[in-house]
N, C-alpha and C positions, 0 to 999 in steps of 0.2 A: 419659382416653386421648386421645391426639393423633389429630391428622385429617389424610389423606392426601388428593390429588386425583390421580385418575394420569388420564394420557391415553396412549391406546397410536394408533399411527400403522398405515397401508393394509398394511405389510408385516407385521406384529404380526399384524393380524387374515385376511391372505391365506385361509387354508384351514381346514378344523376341525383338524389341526394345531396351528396356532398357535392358535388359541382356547382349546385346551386348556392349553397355554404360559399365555398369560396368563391363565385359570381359577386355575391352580395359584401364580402371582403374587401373584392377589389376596386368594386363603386364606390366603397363606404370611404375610399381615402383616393382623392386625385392622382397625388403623387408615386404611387403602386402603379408604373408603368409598365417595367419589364417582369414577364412572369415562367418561371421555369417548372416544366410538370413533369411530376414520376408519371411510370404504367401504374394504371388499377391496381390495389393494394386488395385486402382483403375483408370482403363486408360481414362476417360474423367469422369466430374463432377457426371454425375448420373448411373453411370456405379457399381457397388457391388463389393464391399472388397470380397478374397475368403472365408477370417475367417467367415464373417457374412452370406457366401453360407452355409457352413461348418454348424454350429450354427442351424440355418434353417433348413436345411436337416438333419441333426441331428434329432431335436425336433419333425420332422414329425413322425422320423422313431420311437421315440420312444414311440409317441403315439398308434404304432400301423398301422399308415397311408402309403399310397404310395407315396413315396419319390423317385422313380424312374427318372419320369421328372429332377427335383432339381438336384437329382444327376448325372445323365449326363449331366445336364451345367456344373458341374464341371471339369467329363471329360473333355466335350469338352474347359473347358480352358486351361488344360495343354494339351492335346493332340496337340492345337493349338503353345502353346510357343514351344513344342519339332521339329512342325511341319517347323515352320519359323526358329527356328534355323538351322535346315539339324541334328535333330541328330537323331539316329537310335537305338531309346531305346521302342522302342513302346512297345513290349515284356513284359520290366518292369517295363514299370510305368501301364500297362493293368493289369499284378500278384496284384503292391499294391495297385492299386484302387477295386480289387477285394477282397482285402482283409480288406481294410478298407468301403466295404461296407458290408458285413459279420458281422465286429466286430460293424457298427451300425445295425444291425439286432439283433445283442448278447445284444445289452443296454450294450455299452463298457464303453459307458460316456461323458458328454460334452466335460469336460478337451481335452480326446481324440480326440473327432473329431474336435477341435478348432486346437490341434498341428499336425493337418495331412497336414495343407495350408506349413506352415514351413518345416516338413517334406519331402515332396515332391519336393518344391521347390529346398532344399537342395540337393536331391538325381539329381537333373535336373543340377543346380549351377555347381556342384562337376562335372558331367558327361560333361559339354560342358569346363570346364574349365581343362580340365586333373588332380584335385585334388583327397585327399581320402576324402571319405563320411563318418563320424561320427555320428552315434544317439548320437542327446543329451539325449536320456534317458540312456546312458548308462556311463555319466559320469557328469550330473548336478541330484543332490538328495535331496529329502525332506524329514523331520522326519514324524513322525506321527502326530505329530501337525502342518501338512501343511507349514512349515517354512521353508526357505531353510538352509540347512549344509550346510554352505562356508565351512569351511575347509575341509572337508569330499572332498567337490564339486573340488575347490582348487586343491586337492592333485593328484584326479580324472584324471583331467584334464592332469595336468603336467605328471603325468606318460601314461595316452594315447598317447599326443602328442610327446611325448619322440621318439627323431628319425623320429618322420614323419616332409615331409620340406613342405608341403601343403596340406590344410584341410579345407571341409567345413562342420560345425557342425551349424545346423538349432538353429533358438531362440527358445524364447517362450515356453519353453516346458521343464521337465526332468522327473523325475521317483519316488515314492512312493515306503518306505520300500515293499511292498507287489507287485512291481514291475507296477502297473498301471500306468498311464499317468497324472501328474498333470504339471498344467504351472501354470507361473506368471499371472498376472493382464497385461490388454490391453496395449500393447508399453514394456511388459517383456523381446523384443529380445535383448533389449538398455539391460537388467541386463544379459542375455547372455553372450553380446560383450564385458559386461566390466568384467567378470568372468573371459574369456577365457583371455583375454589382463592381469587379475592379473593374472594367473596362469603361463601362460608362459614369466611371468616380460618382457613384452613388453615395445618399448619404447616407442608407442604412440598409442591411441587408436584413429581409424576415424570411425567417426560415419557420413553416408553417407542418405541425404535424400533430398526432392524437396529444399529446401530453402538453401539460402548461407550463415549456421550458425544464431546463435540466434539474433532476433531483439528486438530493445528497447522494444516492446509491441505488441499487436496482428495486425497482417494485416488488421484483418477482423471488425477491428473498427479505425483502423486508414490507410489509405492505403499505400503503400510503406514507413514503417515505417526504420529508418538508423539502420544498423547494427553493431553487438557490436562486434568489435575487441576482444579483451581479456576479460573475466570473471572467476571468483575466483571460487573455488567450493561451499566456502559458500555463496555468491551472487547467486548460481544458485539453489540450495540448498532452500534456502527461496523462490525462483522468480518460482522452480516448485512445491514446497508445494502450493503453490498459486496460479494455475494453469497453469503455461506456459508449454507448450506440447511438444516443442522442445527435451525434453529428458525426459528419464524418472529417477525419483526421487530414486529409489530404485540402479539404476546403476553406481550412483555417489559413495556411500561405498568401493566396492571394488577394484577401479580405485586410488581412492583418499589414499586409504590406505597403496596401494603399491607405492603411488608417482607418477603414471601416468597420463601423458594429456590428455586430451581428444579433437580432432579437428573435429568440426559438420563442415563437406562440403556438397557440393549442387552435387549430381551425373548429372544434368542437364547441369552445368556450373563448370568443375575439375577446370578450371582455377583461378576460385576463390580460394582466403584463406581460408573463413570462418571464425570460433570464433575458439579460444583456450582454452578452460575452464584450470585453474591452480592452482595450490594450494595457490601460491602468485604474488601479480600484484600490479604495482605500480599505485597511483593515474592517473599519467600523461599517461599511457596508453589507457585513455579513453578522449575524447574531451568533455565527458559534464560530470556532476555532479553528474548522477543519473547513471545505470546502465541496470536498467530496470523496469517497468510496468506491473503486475500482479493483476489480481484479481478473486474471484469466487461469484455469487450470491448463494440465498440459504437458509440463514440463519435467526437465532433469537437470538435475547436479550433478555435474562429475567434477570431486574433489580431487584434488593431486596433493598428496601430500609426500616431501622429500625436508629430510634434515640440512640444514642450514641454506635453504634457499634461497632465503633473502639477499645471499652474499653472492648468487652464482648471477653474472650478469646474463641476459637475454634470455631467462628461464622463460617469464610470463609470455615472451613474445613466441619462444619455441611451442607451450601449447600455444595459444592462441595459433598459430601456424597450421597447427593439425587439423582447427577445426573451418579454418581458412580453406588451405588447402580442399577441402569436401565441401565448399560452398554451404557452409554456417554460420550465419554469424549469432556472436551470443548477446543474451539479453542483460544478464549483470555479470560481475564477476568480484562477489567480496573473497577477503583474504587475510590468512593470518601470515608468523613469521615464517612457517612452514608446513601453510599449505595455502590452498588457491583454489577454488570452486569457479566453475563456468555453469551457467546458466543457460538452457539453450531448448526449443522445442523437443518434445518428444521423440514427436512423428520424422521430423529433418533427421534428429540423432539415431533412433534408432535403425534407420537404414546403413544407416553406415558406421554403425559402434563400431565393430571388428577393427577396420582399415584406422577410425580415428585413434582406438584406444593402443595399436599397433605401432602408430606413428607417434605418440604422446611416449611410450614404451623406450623406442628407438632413440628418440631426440635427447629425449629429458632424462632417464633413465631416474625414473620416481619408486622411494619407499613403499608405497600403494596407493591404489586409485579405488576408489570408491562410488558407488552411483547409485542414486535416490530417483528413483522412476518414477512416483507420483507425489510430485512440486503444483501446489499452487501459490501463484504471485498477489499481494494483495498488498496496490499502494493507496497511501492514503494523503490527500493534498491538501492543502491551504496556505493562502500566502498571508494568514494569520498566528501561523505556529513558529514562525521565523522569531515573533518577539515574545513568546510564551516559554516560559520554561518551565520542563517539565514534560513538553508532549510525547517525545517518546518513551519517556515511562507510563504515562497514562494509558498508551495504546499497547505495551507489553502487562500492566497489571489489568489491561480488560481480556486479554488473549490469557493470560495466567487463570483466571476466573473465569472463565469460558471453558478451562480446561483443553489449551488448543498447546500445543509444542511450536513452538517457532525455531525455523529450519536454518532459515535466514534474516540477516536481517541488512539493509543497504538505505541510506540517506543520501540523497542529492547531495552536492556542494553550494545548491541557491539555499536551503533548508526549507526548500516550498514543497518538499514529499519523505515521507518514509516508506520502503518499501519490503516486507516480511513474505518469507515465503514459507509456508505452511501447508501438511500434508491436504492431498485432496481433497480426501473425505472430508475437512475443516475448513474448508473455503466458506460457505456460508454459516458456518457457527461463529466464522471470525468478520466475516463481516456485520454480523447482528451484537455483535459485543459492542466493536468500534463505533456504532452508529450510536448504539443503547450510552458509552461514557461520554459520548462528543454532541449529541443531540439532544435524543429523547431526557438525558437527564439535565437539558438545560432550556427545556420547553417548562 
């Protein structure tokens, strides 16, 4: 029998509702063994994530303040999902919220009280669904420089799992040589689900959450945008570097490494397909050209521009230095014969323009520097535009016709993205053009 690893995300597991959703999931298919849970997501629009209860009542506690209130909403969230499903754990999930209000009384740590939404969830998951309950801190590891051991983690893994035929081990979360609590970055349960799925050489990883698989671009500037059948890991790779939120970027390594798929379905609607993220995919698997639409505002250009610099050796490396040196690294860096644009966050640059634009000044001794303080980046993918010719003029005369300025403009060397960087304010004007020439008008 094949082996499944599914991971269901904070909106999957919202309410007993949805638990029941995914209970019936994960009967519906034998091979769904190993199952990785977010914390409580949120059950109508303005309703709170548990993580960001968690986070809150944390920070209260550690002030010093009374966090009491805060913290029995929490209870009472779970005490509610145990209560609607009929299950008869009250006893113990009453021990570890007593004990996870303790260890925020101790100044345990945020890390901690962030992985107690997962935590719990998990020990709730495992118990309604007859599985065994694994802490992940007691087989996903980090070194001392907060990074994670894959293969440490990896090996972890495979030998807990070893003989067990069902298991729920919580995301988001593992363990610190010195045995503390550290987790991933927001959306880490995605690097969970795809850890556990290398480890136990699964044969497909599902990755379970509100939408049916990845869309061309974001819903929330284009509405019911069409969905992408098949995408490649490195089309999704670039398209979440770039903000698409559908997975997380860090989950793709060690899925992709072992060979495995990855299938984003909609726990809302099982009957969908969703996407198949894959290592390789033919052109004609896709109906349009492009693959998908990303972008993030944010940013700055600081131009350098010096006469004959192309001929001064170790110029581009001297800036680059300056921005090194302040611990920045930049995001692109197109260039003419003389001049050279770095790409780089705002929020990073603007704390330290002074010292960077001072040492760029010193080193290089530049014509003038210039700087564009409100950059948005907007790339656009497909590993269909490689044998198309024509697309990036197609996606400059939609942006022309949009009435949008392009700031920048930078292409891969695979020819699987272009990427335009365009004022702020025209970030979604420009992503509704590029969808409108590359999609809608080929529906």
């Amino acid at each position: 029998m094949s082996t499944k690893v599914v991971k269901f995300g904070g909106s999957s597991l919202a309410d007993a509702n949805q638990f029941i959703k995914v209970a019936n999931i994960i009967g519906s298919d034998p091979s769904r063994k190993y199952v990785v849970p977010s914390a409580p997501g949120k059950r109508y629009p303005k309703d709170t994530k548990v993580t960001d209860m968690l986070y809150a009542c944390y920070d209260v506690a550690a002030r010093g303040g009374d966090f009491s209130e805060m913290f029995e909403e929490i209870v009472a969230r779970y005490m509610g999902i145990i209560r609607d499903l009929g299950l008869r754990i009250e006893d113990t999930l009453v021990r570890e919220l007593s004990t996870i209000r303790m260890s925020f009384l101790a100044r345990a740590g945020r890390d901690y009280a962030a992985s107690r939404g997962e935590y719990l969830n998990g020990i709730i998951l495992a118990k309604y669904l007859g599985f065994e309950f694994i802490d992940a801190a007691e087989v996903i590891f980090f070194g001392e420089d907060g990074k994670l051991k894959l293969k440490e983690t990896c090996h972890a893994v495979k030998e807990r799992l070893s003989g067990v035929e069902h298991a729920v081990i919580p995301g988001f979360y593992g363990s610190m040589p010195n045995d503390t609590v550290k987790t991933f970055s927001r959306g880490g349960s995605d690097i969970t689900g795809a850890i556990v799925a290398a480890a136990v050489s699964a044969d497909l990883y599902e990755n379970w959450t509100d939408i049916s698989g990845y869309l061309v671009c974001d819903p929330r500037i284009v509405p019911d945008p069409e969905p992408v059948k098949v995408i490649t890991y490195r089309e999704l790779r670039e398209l979440a570097y770039m903000g698409a939120q559908v997975f997380h970027e860090d989950a793709i390594f060690p899925v992709r490494q072992a060979g495995i798929p990855i299938n984003i379905r909609n726990t809302n609607r099982p009957e969908d397909e969703g996407t198949m993220i894959v290592e390789n995919a033919e052109e004609d698997t896709s109906p349009f050209i492009i693959t998908g639409i990303a972008g993030k505002k944010g940013f700055v250009t600081v131009t350098i521009e010096k006469d004959m610099m192309n001929s001064e050796l170790g110029f581009g490396r001297k800036v680059l230095e300056a921005f090194e040196d302040h611990g920045i690294s930049f995001e692109h860096m197109p260039s003419g014969i003389d001049t050279m644009s770095v790409v780089v966050h705002k929020d990073e640059f603007e704390a330290k323009e002074p010292e960077i634009l001072k040492e760029i000044r010193s080193s290089c001794s530049p014509d003038k520097i210039e700087i564009d303080r409100d950059v948005a980046l907007l790339a656009v993918v497909g590993r269909g535009m490689k044998s198309q010719r024509g697309t990036a003029a197609r996606i400059f005369a939609a942006l022309a016709h949009a009435k949008v300025n392009v700031k920048m403009i930078d292409q891969g060397s695979s020819e699987l993205n272009v990427i335009v960087g365009v004022q702020g304010e025209d970030f979604e004007t420009s992503v509704k053009a590029v969808y409108d020439i590359f999609v809608t008008q080929k529906l």
